[in-house]
C-alpha positions in Angstrom: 0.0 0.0 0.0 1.1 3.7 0.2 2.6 5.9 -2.4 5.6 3.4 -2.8 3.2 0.9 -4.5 4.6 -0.9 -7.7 4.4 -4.8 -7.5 5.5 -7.1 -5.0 6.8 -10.7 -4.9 7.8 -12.7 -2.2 10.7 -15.0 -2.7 12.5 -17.2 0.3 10.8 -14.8 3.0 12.1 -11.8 1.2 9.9 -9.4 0.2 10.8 -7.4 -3.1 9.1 -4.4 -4.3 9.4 -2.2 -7.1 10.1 1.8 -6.4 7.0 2.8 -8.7 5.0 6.0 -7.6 1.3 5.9 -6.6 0.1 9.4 -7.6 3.6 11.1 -7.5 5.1 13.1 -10.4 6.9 10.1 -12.1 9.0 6.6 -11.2 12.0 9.0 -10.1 9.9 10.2 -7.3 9.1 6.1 -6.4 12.8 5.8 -6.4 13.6 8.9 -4.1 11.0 7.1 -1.6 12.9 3.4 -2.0 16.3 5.6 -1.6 14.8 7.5 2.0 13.9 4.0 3.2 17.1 2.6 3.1 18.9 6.0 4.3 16.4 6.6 6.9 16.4 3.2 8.3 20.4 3.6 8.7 19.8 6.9 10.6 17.1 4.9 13.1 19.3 1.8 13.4 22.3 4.3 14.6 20.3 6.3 16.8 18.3 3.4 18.1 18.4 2.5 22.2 18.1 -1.7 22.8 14.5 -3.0 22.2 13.6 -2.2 18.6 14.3 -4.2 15.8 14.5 -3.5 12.1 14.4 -5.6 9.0 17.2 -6.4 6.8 16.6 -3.8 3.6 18.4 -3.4 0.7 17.9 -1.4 -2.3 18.8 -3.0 -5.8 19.1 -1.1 -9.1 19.1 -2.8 -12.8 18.2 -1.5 -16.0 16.4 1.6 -15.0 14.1 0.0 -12.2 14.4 0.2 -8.6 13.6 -2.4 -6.4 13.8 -2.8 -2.5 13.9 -6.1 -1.0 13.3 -6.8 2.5 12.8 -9.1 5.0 10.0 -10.8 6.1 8.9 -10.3 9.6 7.0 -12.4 12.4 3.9 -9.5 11.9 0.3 -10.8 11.6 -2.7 -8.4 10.8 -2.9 -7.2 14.5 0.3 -6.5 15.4 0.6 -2.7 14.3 0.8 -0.8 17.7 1.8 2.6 16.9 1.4 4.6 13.9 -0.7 4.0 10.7 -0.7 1.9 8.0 -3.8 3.7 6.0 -2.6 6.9 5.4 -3.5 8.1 8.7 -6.8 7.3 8.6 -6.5 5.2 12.1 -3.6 6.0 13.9 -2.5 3.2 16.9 -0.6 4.4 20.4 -1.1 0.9 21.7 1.6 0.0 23.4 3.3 2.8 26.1 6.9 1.1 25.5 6.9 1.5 21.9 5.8 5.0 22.7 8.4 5.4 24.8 11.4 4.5 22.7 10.3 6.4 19.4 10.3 9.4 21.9 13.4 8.7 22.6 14.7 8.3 19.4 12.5 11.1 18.1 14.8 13.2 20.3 18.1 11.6 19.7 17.8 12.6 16.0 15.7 16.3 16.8 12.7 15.7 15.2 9.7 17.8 16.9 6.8 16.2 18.5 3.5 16.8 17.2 -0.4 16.3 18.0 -2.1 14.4 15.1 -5.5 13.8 15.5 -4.9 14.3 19.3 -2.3 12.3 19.6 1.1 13.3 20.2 4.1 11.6 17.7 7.2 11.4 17.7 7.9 10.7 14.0 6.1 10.5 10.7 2.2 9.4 11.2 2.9 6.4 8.7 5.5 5.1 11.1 4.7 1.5 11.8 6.0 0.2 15.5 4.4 -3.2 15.8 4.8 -6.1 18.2 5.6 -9.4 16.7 4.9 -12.5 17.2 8.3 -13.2 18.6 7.3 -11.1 21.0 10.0 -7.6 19.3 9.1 -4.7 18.5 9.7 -3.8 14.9 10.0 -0.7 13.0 8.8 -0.5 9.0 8.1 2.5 6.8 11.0 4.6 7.6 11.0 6.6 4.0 9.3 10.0 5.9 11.1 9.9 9.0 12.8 13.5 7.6 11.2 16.3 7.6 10.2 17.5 3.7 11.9 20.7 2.6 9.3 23.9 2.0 6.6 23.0 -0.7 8.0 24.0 -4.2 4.3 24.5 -6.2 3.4 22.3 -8.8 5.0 19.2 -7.6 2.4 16.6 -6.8 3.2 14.7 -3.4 7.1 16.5 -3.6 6.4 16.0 0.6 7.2 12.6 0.3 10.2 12.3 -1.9 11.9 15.9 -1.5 12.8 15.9 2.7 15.9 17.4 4.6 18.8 15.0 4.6 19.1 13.7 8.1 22.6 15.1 9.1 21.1 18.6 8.8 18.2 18.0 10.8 20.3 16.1 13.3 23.1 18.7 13.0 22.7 21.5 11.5 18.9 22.5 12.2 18.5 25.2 14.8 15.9 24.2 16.2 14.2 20.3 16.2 12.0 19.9 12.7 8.5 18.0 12.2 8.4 14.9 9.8 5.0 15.6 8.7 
């Protein structure tokens, strides 16, 4: 689902997807998104405190198509905790821990908290935290952790592709920035 849409295939518990754009300006866009996964899940992985887990992600280019392939987790239909996985549509703040440690890794990385449909977030609203089956708690959908940059007019959806690289937020940001 989402704007990264394209087809998917699974394959030996890997899941690949193509980089294609759902109502973005054109596949470059799709492959901006697949590139902010990868770079933001790097960023979360570094900054991250013991407790959250991450799939294994990788990004693979041939012949002018992008595709990311990732690994399956122990997730079942009921596992998302916190965040949204329809847009925002229904947002989950399920579990206090999970909670908890995306505070503190909103912080580590100064991204501003902000009330969403009365609830407060630490991160993007399409940040997934769910609780597997295995009993972890994983972290998918990383590509909008960033903040976007201002809106240039006339790009369709440019606030999901175009975002601040994460060294200047972390860094070089005066003052903490939003991801949505």
């Amino acid at each position: 689902g989402g704007y990264l849409g394209g087809q998917k295939f699974i394959v030996h518990n890997i899941l690949f997807k193509f980089a294609q754009a759902e109502g973005l300006e054109d596949d470059f866009a799709g492959s901006k998104v697949g590139g902010h996964e990868l770079k933001s899940l790097v960023y979360l992985m570094a900054a991250t405190q013991q407790g959250l887990s991450f799939p294994l992600i990788c990004l693979i280019d041939y012949m002018g198509f992008r595709l990311i392939a990732m690994t399956l987790l122990p997730l079942s239909n009921s596992s998302l905790k916190v965040g949204s996985c329809d847009a925002g549509r229904t947002v989950h703040m399920d579990d206090p821990a999970l909670v908890a440690s995306l505070e503190q890794l909103g912080a580590k990385l100064r991204l501003s908290p902000h009330r969403y449909r009365g609830k407060l977030l630490a991160g993007p609203v399409d940040l997934e935290g769910h609780l597997g089956k295995d009993q972890r708690r994983y972290l998918l959908d990383f590509s909008r952790s960033f903040p976007p940059v201002p809106v240039t007019p006339g790009l369709k959806g440019a606030h999901l592709y175009r975002l601040f690289r994460p060294e200047f937020v972390r860094w070089k940001s005066p003052t903490p920035l939003c991801s949505d």
